[in-house]
C-alpha positions in Angstrom: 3.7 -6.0 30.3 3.2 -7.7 33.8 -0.5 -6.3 33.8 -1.0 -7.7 30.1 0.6 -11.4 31.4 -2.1 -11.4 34.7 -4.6 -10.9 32.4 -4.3 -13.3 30.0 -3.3 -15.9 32.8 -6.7 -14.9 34.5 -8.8 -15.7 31.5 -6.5 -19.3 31.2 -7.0 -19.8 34.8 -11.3 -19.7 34.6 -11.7 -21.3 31.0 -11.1 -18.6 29.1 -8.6 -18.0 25.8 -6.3 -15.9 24.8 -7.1 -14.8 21.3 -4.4 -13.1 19.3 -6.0 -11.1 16.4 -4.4 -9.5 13.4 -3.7 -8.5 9.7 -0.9 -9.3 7.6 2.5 -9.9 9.6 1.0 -9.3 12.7 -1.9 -11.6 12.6 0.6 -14.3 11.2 2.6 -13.9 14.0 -0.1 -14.1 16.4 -1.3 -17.3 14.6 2.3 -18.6 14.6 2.5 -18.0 18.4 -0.6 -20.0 19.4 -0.4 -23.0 17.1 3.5 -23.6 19.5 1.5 -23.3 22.6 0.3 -26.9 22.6 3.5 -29.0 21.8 5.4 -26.4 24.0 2.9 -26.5 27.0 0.4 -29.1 26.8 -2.5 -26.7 26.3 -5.3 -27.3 24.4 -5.8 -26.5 21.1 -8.5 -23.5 21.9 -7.0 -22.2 24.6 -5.0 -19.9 22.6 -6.1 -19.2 19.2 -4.9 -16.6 16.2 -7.3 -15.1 14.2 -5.6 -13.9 10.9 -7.9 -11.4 8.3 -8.7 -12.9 5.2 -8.5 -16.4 7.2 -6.4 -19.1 7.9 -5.5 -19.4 4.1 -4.6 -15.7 4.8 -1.4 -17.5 6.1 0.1 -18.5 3.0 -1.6 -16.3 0.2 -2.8 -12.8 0.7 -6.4 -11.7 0.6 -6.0 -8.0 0.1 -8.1 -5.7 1.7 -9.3 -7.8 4.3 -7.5 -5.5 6.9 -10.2 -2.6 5.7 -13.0 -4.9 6.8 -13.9 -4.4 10.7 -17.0 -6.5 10.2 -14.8 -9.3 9.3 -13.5 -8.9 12.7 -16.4 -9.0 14.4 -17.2 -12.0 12.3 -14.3 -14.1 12.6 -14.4 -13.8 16.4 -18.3 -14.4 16.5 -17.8 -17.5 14.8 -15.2 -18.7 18.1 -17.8 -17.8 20.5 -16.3 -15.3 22.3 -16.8 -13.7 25.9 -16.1 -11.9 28.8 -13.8 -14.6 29.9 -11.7 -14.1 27.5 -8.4 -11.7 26.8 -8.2 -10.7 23.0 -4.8 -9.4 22.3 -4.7 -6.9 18.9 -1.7 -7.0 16.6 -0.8 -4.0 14.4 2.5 -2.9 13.4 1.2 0.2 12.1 -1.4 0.9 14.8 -4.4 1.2 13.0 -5.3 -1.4 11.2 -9.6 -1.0 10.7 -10.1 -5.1 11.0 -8.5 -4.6 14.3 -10.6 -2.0 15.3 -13.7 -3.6 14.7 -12.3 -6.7 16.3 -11.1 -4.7 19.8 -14.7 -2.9 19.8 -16.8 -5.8 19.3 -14.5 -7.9 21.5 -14.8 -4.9 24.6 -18.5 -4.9 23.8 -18.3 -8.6 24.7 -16.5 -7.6 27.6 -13.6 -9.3 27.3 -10.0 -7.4 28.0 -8.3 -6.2 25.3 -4.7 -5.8 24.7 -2.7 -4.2 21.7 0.6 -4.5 20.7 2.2 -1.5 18.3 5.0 -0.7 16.9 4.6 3.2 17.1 3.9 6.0 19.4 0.1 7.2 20.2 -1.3 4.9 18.1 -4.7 4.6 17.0 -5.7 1.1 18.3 -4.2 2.1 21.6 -7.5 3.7 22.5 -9.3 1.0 22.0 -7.2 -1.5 24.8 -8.0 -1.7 28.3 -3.5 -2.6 28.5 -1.9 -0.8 25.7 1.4 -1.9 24.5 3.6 0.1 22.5 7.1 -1.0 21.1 8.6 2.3 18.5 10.9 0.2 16.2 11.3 3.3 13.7 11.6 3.2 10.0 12.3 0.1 8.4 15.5 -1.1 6.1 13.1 -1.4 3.4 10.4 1.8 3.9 7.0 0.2 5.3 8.2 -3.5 5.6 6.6 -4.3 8.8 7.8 -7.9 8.7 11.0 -6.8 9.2 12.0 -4.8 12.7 8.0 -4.4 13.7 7.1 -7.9 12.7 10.3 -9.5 14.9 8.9 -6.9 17.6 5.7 -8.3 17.6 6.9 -11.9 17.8 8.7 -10.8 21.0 6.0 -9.7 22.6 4.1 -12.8 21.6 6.9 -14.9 23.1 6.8 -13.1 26.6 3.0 -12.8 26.7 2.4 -17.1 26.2 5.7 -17.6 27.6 5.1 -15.6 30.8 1.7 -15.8 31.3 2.1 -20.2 30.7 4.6 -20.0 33.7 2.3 -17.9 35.8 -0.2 -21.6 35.5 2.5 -23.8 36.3 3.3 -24.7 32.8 7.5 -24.8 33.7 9.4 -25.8 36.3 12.4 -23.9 36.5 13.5 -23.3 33.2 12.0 -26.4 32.1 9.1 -27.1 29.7 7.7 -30.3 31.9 4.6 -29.6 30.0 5.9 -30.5 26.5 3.9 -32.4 24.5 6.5 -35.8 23.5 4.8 -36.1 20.0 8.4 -37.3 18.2 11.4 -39.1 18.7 13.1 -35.7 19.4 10.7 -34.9 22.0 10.7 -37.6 23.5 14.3 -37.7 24.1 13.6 -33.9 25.3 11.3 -34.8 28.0 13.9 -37.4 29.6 16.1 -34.7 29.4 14.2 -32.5 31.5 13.3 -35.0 33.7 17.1 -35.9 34.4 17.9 -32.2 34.6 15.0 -31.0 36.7 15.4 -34.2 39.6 18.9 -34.8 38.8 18.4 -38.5 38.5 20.0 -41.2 35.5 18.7 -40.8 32.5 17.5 -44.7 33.3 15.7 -43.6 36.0 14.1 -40.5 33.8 12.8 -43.1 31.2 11.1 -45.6 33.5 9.4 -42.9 35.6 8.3 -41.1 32.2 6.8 -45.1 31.3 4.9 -45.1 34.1 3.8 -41.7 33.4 2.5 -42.0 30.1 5.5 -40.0 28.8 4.3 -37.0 30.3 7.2 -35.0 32.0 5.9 -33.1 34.9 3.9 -36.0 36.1 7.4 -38.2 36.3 9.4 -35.0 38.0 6.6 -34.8 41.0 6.7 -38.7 40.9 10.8 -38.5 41.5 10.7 -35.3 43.7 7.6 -36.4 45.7 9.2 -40.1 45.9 5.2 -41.8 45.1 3.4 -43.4 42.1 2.6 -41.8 38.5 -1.0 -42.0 40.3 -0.3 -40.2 43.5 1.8 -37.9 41.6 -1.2 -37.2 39.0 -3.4 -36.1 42.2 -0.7 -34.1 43.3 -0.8 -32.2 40.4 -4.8 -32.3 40.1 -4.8 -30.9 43.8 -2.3 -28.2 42.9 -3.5 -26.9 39.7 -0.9 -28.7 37.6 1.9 -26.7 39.6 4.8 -28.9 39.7 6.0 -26.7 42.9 3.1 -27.0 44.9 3.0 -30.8 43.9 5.5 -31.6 45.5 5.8 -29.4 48.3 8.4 -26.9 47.6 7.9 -22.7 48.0 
């Protein structure tokens, strides 16, 4: 795992993506995964991307057989430009889904690093990753339900891939999203709440600093920490490659 999360956090760090690709329950969970990267930490929109067979309407209906199509892989991820910079991380519950296959060929052809995540032993995508992951969740309740004890596998993974590899780039303080994205009334009452939790000031204080700071969370905790402007605190952050620790001078 810790050699999947630098690798994906090396390809975020020099402007590449991390690209989740999949079929069925895995690709939806990989497409579930990055759409919560941007409201969760501030990232943009391609940074981290799912790529679902059958398409994005693949979400909500079906397209049957697209998994059997490896030239649809090739295809979908064509059509995002990929490259070398990027990490392409394959989902299949099974561990040998064929639009997978094409997808981790043409992506290492590319090369960009590929990663798998399985829910069996030896499985047949495996040999296709440069960082194999394999998660044996055994026979399901209901025989061959993947969505069920491999799907919530998967989403695991997901969670401590993003999650992990976002913290690695500075993305939380602490335990604290200060990158969240304050898009609603509840998250904008979450950001002052991490403010006040992560500076231990009033949650007065917390609102006017997050004013001055456009509503943006980790710019109002270096401004509090650091004791300077929303503008110093901005070049803080600039300087330090948006990490909140190095902002404002603590190890």
């Amino acid at each position: 795992m810790g050699a999947a999360v630098e690798a994906i956090t090396e390809s975020l760090r020099h402007g590449g993506r991390l690209i989740y690709l999949g079929a069925g329950t895995s690709g939806r969970i990989g497409l579930l995964d990055a759409v919560k990267c941007p409201p969760t930490f501030g990232t943009a929109p391609e940074q981290v991307v799912g790529l679902l067979s059958g398409g994005p309407g693949a979400f909500v209906t079906a397209v049957e057989g697209a998994e059997d199509e490896p030239r649809r892989a090739v295809a979908d991820l064509d059509e995002i430009g990929l490259d070398e910079r990027d990490t392409v991380v394959g989902l299949a519950a099974s561990g040998r889904t064929l639009y997978l296959i094409g997808g981790l060929e043409h992506a290492a052809a590319k090369g960009a690093v590929t990663l798998t995540v399985a829910c069996d032993r030896d499985a047949v995508v495996t040999r296709y990753a440069d960082i194999p992951i394999e998660v044996p969740t055994g026979s399901e309740v209901l025989t061959g339900s993947t969505r069920l004890k491999a799907g919530t596998a998967e989403k695991m993974v997901c969670d401590m891939l993003s999650t992990a590899s976002m913290v690695r780039l500075g993305k939380a303080y602490g335990n604290f999203m200060v990158d969240v994205r304050a898009s609603n009334d509840k998250l904008v009452d979450r950001a002052r709440r991490i403010v006040v939790q992560a500076t231990g000031t009033t949650s007065e204080t917390a609102a006017a600093a997050l004013r001055d700071a456009g509503g943006h969370a980790k710019t109002a905790v270096v401004m509090l920490l650091a004791h300077c402007t929303a503008e110093e605190a901005a070049l803080r952050l600039s300087e330090a490659h948006g990490d909140t620790r190095t902002a404002v001078g603590r190890p």
